[in-house]
C-alpha positions as CSV (number, residue, x, y, z in Angstrom):
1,X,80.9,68.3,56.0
2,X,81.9,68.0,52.5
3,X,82.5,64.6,50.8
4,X,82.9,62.9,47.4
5,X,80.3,60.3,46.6
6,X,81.1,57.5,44.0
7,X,80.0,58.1,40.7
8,X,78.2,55.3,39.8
9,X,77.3,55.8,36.2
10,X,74.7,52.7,36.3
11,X,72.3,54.3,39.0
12,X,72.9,57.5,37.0
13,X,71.4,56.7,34.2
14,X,68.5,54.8,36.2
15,X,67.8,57.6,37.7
16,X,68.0,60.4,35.4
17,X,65.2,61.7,35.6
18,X,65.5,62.5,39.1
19,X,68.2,65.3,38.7
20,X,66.3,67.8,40.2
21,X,66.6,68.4,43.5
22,X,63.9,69.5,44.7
23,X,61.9,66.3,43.8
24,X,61.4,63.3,45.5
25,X,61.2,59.8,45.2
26,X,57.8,58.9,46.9
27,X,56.4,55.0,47.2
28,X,52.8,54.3,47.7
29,X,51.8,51.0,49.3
30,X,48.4,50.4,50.4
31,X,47.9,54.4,50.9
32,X,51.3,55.1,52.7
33,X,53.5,57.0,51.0
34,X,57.5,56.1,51.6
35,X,59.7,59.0,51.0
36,X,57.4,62.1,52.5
37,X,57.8,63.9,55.8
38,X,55.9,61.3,57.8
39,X,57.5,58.4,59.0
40,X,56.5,54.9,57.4
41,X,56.3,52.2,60.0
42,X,55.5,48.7,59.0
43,X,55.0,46.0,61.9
44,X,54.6,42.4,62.3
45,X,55.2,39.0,63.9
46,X,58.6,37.8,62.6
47,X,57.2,34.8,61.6
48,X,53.1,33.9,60.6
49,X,52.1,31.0,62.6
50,X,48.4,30.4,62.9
51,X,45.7,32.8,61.9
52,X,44.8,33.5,65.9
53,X,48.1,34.5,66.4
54,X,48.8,36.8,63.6
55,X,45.3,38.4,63.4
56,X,45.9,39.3,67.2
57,X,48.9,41.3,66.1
58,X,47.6,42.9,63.2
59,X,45.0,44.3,65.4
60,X,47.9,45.5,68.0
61,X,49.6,47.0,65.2
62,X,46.5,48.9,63.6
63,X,45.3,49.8,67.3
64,X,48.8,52.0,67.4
65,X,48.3,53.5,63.9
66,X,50.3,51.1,61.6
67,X,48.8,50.7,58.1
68,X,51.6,48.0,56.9
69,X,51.9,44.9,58.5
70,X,54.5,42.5,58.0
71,X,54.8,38.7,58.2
72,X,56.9,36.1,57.0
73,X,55.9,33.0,55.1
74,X,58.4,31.9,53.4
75,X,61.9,32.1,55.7
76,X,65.5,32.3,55.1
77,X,66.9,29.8,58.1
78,X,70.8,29.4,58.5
79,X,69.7,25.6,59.6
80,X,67.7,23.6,57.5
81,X,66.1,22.1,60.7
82,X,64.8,25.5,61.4
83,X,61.0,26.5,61.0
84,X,60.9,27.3,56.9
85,X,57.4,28.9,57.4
86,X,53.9,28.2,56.4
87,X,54.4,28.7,52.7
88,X,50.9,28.5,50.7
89,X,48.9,28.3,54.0
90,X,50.9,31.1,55.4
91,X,49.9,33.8,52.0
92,X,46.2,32.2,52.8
93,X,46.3,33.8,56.3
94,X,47.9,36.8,55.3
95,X,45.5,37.7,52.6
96,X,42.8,36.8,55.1
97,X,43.9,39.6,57.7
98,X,44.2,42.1,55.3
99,X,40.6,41.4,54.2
100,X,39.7,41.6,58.6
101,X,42.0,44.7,59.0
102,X,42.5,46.4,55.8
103,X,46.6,46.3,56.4
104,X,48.8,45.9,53.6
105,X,50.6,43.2,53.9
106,X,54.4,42.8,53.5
107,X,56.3,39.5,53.1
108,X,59.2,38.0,51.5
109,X,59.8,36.1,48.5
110,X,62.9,34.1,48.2
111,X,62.4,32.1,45.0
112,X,61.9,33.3,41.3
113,X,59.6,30.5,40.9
114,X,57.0,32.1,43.9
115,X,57.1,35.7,42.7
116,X,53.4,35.4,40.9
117,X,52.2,33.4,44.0
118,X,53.7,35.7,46.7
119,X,52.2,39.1,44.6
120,X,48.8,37.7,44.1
121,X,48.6,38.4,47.9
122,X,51.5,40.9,49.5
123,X,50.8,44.9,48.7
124,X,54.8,45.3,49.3
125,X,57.3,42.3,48.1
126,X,60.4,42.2,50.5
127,X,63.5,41.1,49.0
128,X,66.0,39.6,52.6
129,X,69.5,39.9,53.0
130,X,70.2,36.5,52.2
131,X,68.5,37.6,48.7
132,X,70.1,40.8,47.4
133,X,72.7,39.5,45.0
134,X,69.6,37.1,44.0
135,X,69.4,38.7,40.0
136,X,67.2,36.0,38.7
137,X,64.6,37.2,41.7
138,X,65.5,40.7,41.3
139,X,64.6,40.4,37.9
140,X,61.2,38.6,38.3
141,X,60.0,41.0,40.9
142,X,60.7,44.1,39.0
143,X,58.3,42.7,36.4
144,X,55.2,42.4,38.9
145,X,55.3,46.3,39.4
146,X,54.7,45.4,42.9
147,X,56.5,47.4,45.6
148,X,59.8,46.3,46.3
149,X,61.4,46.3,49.7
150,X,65.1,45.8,49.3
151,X,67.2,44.7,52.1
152,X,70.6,45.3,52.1
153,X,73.1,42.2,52.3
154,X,74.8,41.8,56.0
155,X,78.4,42.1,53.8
156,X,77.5,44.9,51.0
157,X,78.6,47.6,50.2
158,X,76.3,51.0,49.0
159,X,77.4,50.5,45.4
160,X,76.5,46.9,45.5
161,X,73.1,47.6,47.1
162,X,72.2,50.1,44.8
163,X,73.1,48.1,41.8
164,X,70.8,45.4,43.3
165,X,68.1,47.9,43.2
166,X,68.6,48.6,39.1
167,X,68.4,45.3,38.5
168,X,64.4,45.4,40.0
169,X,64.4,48.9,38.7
170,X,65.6,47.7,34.7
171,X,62.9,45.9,34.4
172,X,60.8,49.4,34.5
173,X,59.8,48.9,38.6
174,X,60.7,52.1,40.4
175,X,58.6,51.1,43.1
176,X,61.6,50.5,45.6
177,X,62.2,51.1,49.1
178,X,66.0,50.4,50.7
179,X,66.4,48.9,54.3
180,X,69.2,48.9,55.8
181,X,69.0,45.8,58.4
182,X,72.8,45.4,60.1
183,X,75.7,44.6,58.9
184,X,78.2,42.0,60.1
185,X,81.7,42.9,61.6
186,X,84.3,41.4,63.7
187,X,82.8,43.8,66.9
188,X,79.3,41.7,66.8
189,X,79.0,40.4,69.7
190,X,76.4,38.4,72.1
191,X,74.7,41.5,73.1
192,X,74.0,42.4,69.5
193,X,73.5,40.3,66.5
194,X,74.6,43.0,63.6
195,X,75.8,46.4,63.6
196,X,73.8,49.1,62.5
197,X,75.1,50.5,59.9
198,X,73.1,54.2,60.1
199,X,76.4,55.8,58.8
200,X,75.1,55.2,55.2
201,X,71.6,56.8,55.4
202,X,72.6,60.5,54.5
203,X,75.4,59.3,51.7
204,X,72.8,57.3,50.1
205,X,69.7,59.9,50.6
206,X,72.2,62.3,48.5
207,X,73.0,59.9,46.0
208,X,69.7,58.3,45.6
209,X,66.3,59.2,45.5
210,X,64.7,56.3,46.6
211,X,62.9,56.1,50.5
212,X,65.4,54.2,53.1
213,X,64.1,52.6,56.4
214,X,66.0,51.2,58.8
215,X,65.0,47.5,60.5
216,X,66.4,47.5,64.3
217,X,64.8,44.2,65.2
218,X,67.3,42.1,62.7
219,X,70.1,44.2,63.7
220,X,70.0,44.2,67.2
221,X,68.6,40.9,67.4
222,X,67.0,42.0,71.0
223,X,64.0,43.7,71.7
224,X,65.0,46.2,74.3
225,X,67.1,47.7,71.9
226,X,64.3,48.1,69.4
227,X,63.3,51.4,70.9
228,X,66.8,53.1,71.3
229,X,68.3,52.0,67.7
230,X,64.5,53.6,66.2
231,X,65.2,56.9,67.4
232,X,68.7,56.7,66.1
233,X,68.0,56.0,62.7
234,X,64.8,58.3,62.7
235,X,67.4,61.3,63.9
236,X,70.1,60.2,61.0
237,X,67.2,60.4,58.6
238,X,66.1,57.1,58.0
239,X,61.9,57.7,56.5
240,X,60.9,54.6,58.5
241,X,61.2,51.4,60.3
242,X,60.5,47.9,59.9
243,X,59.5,46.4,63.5
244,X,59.2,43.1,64.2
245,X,56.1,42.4,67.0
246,X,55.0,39.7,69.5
247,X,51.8,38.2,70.1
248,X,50.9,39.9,73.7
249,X,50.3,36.7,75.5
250,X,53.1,34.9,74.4
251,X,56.0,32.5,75.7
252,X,58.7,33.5,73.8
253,X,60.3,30.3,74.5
254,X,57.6,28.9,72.4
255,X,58.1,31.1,69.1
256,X,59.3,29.3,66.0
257,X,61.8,31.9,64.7
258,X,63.5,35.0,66.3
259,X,62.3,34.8,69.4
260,X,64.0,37.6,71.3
261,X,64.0,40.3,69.2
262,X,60.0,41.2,68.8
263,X,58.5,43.7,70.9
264,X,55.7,43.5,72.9
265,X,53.1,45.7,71.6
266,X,53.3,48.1,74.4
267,X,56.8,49.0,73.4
268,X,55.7,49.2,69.8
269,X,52.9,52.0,71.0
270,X,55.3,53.9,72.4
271,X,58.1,53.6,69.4
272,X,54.9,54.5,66.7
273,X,54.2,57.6,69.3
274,X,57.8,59.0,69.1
275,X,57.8,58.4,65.6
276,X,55.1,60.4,64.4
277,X,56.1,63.2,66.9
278,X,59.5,62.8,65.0
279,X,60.3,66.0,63.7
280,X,60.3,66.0,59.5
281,X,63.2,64.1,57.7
282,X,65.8,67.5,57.8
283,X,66.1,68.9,54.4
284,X,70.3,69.0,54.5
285,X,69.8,65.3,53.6
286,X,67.9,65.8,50.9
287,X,68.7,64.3,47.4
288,X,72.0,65.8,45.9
289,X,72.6,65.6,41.9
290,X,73.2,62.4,40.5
């Protein structure tokens, strides 16, 4: 089917060099490449806890054949009575795993002032929805050169997300991959937190050149529809996921933050199975002309 996509003259000249079609955007974070035939799947509590816990998971998640391992230390809470994360102590634990598993380590930074603090230890810096529209971070993190992971805002729209992205990419950092997370309508209901939105994966692969993943643990907001929602967006060409991962033993009850919506790392064995069995991202969504 035949479309028109907006002509957005600002990504156009971003990404200029990238008129030919037959190249593509790739994105290399601790030996993974975004943006090739092979799914990218990055994995991870929701939240870092204590070094026990989280070094338990990162082992799950290496066990499986995940090279990326997220973990947040700093956390966007719609309650400031909520669990903010570990902070400092948090990156400390963090950077210890990845020296005890070799993972590269993803985590979000939420304040311009933290960007030096945060790169110093993550391989991949992940901007949140809550964040998208924040330029003065935007800005700071395209400096580092650092991987960018750019989610996209629960109420954007594709031009606005990809404007977000120039702003990290302005500041000569190219290194950026899109996530598209859930986005927030009047149909959300209690037996999903957002919608996801996998309608704009091909407009965007044929506008942009940059990889997109897709994260169905914050848009489902439940774990048994983790598995469903990652062969979706795999099939409607997403180049990877973002998969959020509980400690095997745990009470959930007992988790500090998202609590429902991590799989056990059974479930993650079997989603990282499927995955790489996927067959290779189908080349009628490859990048158009800018």
């Amino acid at each position: 089917m035949e479309y028109e996509i907006p002509d957005l003259s600002v990504l156009r000249r971003c990404w200029s060099d990238y008129k030919d079609e037959s190249r593509t955007h790739e994105v290399e974070v601790n030996g993974v490449s975004f943006g090739g035939e092979v799914p990218v799947i990055i994995a991870g509590p929701c939240a870092v806890e204590s070094l026990e816990h989280t070094l338990t998971i990162a082992r799950d998640v290496r066990r499986v054949g995940v090279r990326l391992m997220r973990g947040g230390v700093y956390k966007p809470r719609t309650s400031p009575h909520s669990f903010q994360g570990l902070g400092e102590e948090g990156l400390e634990i963090l950077d210890e795993v990845r020296r005890l598993t070799g993972l590269g380590i993803v985590t979000e930074v939420m304040d311009p002032r933290l960007v030096e603090q945060v790169a110093a230890v993550a391989d991949m810096l992940q901007i949140g929805s809550r964040s998208m529209q924040n330029f003065p971070l935007l800005t700071e993190v395209g400096k580092t050169r650092k991987p960018v992971l750019l989610k996209r805002g629960w109420n954007a729209t594709l031009e606005e997300w990809l404007c977000a992205a120039e702003y990290i990419a302005k500041q000569g950092n190219r290194n950026i991959v899109l996530c598209e997370r859930g986005i927030r309508t009047s149909c959300n209901s209690d037996y999903s937190r957002n919608v996801l939105d996998l309608n704009v994966i091909e407009p965007l692969r044929r506008l942009c050149p940059l990889p997109i993943i897709v994260d169905p643990s914050h848009a489902t907001g439940a774990w048994r529809l983790v598995a469903a929602m990652s062969h979706a967006a795999l099939a409607s060409g997403a180049q990877g996921l973002l998969i959020e991962v509980v400690h095997r033993e745990i009470d959930r009850a007992k988790l500090k933050c998202d609590a429902e919506q991590g799989v056990p790392p059974g479930v993650l064995a079997e989603i990282v199975e499927s995955a790489f069995a996927f067959p290779p991202c189908l080349p009628c969504l490859s990048v158009g002309r800018l």
